[in-house]
N, CA, C and O of each residue as an XYZ file, in Angstrom:
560
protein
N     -13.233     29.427     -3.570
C     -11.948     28.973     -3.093
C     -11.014     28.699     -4.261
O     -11.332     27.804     -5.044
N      -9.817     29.429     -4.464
C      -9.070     28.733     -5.330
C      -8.520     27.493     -4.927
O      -8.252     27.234     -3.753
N      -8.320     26.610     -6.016
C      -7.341     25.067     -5.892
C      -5.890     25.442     -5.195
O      -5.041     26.278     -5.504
N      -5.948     24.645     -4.314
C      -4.399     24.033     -3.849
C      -3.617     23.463     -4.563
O      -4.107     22.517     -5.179
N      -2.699     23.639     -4.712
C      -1.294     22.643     -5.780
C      -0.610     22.474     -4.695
O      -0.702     23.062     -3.617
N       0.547     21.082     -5.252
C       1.603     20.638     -4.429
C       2.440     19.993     -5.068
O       2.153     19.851     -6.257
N       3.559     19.454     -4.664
C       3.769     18.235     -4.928
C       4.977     17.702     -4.485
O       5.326     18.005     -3.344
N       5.764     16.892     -5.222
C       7.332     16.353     -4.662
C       8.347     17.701     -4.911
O       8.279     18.833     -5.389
N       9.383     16.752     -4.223
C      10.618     17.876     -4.372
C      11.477     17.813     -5.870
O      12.285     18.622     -6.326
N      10.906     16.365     -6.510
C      11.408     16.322     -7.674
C      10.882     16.625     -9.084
O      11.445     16.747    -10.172
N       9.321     16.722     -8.593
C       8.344     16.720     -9.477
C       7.571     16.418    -10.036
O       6.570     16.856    -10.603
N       8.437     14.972     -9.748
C       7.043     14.130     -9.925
C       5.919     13.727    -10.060
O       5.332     13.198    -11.004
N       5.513     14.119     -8.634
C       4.315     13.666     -8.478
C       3.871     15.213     -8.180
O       4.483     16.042     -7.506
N       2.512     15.375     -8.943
C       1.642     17.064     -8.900
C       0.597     16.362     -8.112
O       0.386     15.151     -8.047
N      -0.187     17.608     -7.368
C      -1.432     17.242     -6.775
C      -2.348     18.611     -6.721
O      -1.993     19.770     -6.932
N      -3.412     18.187     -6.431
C      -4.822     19.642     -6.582
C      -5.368     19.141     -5.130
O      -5.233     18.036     -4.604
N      -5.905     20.092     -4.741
C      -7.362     20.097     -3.448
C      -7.905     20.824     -3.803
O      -7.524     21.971     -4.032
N      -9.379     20.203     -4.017
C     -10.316     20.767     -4.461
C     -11.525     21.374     -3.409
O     -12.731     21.559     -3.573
N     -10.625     21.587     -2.271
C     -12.202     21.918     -1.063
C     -11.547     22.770      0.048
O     -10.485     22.293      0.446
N     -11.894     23.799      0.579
C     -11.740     24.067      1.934
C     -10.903     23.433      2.787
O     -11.569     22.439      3.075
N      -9.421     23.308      3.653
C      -8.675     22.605      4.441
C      -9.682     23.028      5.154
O     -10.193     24.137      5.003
N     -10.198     21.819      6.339
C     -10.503     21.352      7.188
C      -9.719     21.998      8.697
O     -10.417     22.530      9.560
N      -8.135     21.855      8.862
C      -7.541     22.588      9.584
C      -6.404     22.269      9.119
O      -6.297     21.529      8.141
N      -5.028     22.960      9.971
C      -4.119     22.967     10.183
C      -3.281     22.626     11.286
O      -3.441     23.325     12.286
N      -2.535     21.834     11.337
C      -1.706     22.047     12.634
C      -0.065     21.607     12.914
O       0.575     21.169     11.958
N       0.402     21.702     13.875
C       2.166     21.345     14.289
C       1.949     20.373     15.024
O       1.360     20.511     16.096
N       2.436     19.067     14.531
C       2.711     17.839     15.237
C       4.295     17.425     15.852
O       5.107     17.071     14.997
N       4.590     17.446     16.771
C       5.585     16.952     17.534
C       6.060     15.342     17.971
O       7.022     15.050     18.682
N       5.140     14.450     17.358
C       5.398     13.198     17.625
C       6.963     12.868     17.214
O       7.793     13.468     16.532
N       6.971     11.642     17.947
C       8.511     10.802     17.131
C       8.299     11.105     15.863
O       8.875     11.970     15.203
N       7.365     10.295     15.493
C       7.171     10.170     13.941
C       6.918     11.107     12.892
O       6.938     10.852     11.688
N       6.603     12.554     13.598
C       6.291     13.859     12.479
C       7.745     14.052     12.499
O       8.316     14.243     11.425
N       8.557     14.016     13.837
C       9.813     14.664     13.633
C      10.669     13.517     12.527
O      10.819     14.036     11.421
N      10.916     12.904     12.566
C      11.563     11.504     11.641
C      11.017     12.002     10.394
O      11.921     12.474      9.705
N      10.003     12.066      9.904
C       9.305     11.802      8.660
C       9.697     13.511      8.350
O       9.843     13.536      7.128
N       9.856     14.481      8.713
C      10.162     15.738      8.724
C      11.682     15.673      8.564
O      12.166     16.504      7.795
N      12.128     15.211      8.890
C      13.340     15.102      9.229
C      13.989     16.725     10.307
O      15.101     17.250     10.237
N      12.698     17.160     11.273
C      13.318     18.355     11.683
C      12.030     18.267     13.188
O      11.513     17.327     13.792
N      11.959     19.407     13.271
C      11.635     19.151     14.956
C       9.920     18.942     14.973
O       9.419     18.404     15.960
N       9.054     19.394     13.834
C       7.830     18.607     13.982
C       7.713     18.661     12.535
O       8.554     18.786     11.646
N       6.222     18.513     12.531
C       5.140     17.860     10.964
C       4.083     18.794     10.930
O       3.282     18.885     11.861
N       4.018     19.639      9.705
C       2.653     20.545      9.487
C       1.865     19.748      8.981
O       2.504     19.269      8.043
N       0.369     19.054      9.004
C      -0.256     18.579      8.467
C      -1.840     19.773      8.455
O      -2.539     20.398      9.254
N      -1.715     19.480      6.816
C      -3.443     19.972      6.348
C      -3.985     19.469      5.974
O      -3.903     19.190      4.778
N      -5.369     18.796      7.166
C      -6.305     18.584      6.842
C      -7.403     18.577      5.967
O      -7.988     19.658      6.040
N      -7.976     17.727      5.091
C      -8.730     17.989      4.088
C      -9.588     16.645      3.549
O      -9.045     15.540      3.572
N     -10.669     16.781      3.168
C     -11.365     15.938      2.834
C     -10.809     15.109      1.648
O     -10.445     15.521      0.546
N     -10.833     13.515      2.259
C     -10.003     12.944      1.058
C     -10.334     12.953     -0.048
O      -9.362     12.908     -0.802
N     -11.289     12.992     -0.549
C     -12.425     12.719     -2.003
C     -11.918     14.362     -2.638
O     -11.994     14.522     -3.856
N     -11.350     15.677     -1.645
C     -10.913     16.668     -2.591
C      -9.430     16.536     -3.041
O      -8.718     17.393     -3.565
N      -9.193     15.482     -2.769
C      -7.366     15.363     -2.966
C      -7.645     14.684     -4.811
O      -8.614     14.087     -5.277
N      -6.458     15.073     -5.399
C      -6.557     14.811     -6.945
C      -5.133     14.849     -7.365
O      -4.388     15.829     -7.375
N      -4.953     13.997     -7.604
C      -3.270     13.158     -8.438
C      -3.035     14.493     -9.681
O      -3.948     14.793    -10.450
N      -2.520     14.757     -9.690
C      -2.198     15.385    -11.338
C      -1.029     14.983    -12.104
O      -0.632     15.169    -13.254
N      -0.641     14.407    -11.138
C       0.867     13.629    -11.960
C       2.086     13.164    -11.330
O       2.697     13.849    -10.510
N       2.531     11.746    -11.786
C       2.962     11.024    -11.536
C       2.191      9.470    -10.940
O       1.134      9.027    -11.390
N       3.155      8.715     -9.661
C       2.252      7.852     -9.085
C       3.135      7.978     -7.500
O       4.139      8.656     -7.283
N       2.538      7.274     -6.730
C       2.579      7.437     -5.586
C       2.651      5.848     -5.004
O       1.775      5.010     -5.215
N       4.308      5.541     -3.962
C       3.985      4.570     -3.023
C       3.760      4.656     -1.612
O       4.245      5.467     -0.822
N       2.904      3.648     -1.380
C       2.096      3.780     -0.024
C       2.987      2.422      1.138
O       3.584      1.464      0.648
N       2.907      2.586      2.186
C       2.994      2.145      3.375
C       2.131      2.005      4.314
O       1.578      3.104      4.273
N       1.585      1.378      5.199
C       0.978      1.602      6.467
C       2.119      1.262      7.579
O       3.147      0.613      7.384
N       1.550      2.047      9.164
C       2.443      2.038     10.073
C       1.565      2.176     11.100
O       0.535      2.755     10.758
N       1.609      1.862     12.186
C       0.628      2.013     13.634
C       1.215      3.423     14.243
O       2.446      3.461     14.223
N       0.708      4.342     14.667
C       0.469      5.630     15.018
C       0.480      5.025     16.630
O       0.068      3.933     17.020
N       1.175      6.265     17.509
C       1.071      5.784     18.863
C      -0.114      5.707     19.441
O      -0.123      4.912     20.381
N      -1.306      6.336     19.188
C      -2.700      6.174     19.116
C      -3.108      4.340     19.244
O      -3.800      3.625     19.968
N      -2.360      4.208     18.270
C      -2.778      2.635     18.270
C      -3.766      2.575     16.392
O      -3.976      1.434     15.982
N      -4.128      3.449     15.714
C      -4.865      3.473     14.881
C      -3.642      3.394     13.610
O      -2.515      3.860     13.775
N      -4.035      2.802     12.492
C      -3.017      2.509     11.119
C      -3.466      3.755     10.755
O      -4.475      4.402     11.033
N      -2.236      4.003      9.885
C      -1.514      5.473      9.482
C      -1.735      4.785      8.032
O      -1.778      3.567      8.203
N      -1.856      5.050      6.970
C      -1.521      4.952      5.749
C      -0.514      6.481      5.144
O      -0.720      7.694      5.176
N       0.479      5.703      4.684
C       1.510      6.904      3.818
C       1.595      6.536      2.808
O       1.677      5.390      2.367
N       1.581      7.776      2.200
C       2.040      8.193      0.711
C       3.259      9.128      0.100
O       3.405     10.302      0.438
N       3.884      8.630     -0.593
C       5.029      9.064     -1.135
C       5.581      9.117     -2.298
O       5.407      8.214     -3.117
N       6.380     10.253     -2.565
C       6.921      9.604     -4.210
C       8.368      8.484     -3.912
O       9.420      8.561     -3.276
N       7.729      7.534     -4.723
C       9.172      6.796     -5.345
C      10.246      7.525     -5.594
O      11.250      6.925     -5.210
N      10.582      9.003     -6.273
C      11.380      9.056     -6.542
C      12.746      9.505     -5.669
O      13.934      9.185     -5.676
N      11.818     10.511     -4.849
C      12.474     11.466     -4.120
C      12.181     11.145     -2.725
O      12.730     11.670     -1.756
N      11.206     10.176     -2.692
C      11.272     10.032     -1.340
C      10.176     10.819     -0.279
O       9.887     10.319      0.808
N       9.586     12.176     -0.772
C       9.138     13.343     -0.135
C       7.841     12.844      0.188
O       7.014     12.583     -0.685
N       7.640     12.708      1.363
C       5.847     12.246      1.494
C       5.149     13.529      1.653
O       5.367     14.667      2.069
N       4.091     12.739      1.065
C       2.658     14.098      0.234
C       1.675     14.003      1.294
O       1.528     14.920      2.101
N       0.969     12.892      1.330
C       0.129     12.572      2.779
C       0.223     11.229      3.388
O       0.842     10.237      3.002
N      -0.893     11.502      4.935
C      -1.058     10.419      5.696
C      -2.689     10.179      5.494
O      -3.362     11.138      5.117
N      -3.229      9.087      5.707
C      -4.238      8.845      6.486
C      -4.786      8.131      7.212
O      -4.413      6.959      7.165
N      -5.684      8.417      8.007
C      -6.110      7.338      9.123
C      -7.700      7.358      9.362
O      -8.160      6.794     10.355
N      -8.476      7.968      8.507
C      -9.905      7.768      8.133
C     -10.047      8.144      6.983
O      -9.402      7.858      5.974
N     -11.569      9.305      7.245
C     -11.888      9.903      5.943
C     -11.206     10.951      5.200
O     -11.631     11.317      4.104
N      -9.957     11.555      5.851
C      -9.844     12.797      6.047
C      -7.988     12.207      5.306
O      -7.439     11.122      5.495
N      -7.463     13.432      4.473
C      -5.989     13.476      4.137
C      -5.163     14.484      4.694
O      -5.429     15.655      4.426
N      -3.871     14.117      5.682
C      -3.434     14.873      5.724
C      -1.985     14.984      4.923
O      -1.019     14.231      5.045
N      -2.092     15.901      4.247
C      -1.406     16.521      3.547
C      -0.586     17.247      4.037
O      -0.902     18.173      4.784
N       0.698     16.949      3.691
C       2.415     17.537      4.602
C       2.458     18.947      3.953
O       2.860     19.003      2.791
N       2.155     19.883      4.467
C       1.672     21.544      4.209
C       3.139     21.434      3.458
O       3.145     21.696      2.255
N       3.965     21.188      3.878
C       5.482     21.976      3.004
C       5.323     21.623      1.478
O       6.049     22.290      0.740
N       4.491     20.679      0.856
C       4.716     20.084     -0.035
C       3.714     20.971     -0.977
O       3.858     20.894     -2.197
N       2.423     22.043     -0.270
C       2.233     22.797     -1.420
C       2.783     24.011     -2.473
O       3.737     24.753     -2.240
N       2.498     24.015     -2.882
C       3.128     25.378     -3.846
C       3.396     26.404     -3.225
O       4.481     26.987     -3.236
N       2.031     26.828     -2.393
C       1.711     28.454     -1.639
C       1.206     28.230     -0.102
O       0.126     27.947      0.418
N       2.673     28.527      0.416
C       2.291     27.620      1.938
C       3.199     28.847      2.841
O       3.734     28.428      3.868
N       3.366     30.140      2.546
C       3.351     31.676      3.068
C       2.815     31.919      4.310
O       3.354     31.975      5.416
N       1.252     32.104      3.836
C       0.725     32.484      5.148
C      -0.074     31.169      6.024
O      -1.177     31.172      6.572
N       0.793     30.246      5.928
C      -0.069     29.001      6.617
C       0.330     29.032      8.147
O       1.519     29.321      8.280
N      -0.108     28.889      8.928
C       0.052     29.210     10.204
C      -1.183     28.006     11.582
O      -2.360     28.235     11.860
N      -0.561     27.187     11.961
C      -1.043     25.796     12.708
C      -2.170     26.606     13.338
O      -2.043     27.817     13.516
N      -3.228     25.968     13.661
C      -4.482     26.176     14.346
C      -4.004     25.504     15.895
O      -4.291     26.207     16.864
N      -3.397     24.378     16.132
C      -3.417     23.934     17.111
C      -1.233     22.894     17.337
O      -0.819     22.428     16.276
N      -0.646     22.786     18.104
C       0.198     21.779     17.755
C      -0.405     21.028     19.291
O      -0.991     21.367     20.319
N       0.393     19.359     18.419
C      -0.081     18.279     19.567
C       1.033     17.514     19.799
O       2.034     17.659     19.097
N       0.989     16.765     20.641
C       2.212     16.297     21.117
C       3.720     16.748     21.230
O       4.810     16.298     20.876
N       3.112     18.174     22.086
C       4.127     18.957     22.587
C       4.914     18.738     23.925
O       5.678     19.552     24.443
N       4.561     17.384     24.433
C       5.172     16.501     25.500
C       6.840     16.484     24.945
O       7.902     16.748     25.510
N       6.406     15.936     23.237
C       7.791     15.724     22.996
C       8.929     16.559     22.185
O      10.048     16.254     21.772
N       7.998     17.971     22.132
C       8.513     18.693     21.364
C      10.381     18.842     21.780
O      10.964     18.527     22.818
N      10.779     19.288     20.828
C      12.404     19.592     20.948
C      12.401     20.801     21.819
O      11.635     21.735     21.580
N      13.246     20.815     22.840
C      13.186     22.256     24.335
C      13.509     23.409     23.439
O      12.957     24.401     23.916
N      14.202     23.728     22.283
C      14.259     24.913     21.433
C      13.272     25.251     21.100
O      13.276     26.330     20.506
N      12.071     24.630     21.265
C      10.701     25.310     20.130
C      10.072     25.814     20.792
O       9.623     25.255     21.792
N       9.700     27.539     20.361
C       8.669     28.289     21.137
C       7.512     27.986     20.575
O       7.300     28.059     19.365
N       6.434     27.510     21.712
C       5.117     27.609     20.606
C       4.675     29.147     20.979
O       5.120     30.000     21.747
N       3.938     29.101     20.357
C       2.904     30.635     20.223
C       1.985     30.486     21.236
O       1.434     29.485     21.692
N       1.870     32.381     21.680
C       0.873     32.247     22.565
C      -0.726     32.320     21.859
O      -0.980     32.708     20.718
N      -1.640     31.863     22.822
C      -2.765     31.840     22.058
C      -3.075     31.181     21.206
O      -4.186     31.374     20.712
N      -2.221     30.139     20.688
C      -2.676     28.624     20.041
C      -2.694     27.229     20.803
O      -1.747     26.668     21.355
N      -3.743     26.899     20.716
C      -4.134     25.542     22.063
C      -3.052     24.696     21.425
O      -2.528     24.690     20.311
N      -2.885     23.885     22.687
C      -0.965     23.148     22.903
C      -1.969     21.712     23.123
O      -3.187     21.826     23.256
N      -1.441     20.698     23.136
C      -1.811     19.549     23.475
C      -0.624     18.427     23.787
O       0.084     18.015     22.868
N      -0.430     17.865     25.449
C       0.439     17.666     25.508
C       0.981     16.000     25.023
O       2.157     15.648     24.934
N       0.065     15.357     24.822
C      -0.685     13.915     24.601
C       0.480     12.951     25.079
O       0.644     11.852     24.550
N       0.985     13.247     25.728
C       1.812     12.259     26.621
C       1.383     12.177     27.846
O       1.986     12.753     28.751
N       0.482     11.586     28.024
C      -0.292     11.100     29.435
C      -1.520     12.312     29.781
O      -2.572     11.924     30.290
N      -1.316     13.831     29.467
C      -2.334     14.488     29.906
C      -4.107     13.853     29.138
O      -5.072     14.615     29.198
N      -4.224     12.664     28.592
C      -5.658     12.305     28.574
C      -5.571     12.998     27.097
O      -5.834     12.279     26.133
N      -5.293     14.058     26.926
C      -6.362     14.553     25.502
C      -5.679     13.919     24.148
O      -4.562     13.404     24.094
N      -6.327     14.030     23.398
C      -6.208     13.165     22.291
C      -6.194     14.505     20.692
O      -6.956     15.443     20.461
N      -5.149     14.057     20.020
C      -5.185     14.862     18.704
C      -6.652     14.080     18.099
O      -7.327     13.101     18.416
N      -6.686     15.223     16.969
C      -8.735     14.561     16.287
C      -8.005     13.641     15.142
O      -6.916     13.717     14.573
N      -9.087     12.757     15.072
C      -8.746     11.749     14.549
C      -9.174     11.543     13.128
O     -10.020     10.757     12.701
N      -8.160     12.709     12.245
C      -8.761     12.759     10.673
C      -8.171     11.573      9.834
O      -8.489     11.433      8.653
């Protein structure tokens, strides 16, 4: 596997993944769209222990997720651009923020209850509507 790179919009802050993403996907919540500032949130999944700083530093926040489970965020000070979330073992990492993010393409989007009425999803990628239909995004 080659390494993943990423980082801010200013430069700040560099980052490596050192493992296999876990998955991919399109989040539609309030909060992907806000924190996106656009109609959802790509997050890539990945084992936190392969995530690796290469430069700069990073401030953090926590926030309650409509789940009900704490969100931890990460961000640069400078620019503002958040790098990841987490809410266990697992980092998700805001896909726009790597270097080589071309052919990245969501495995699944969730909370398409609240998606914006302009957005086509794709056929043949499982939808999740998580506004009352019961199912639940996985809980990395």
């Amino acid at each position: 596997m080659n390494r993943m790179q990423g980082g801010c919009q200013c430069g700040q802050v560099r980052y490596e993944i050192s493992a296999e993403p876990v998955a991919l996907y399109a989040c539609h919540c309030r909060d992907c769209q806000y924190q996106s500032g656009s109609a959802f949130g790509m997050s890539l999944i990945v084992p936190g222990a392969s995530f690796h700083l290469r430069g700069g530093t990073l401030k953090t926040f926590e926030t309650s997720t409509a789940s009900g489970r704490t969100k931890h965020c990460a961000f640069c000070p400078e620019c503002g651009v958040r790098i990841y979330n987490t809410t266990g073992s697992h980092k998700s990492i805001k896909a726009g923020t790597l270097d080589e993010r071309g052919g990245l393409a969501p495995q699944a989007h969730y909370w398409t209850g609240r998606k914006q009425p302009w957005v086509v999803l794709p056929d043949g990628v499982p939808c999740f509507a998580q506004d009352g239909s019961g199912e639940r995004a996985p809980s990395f």
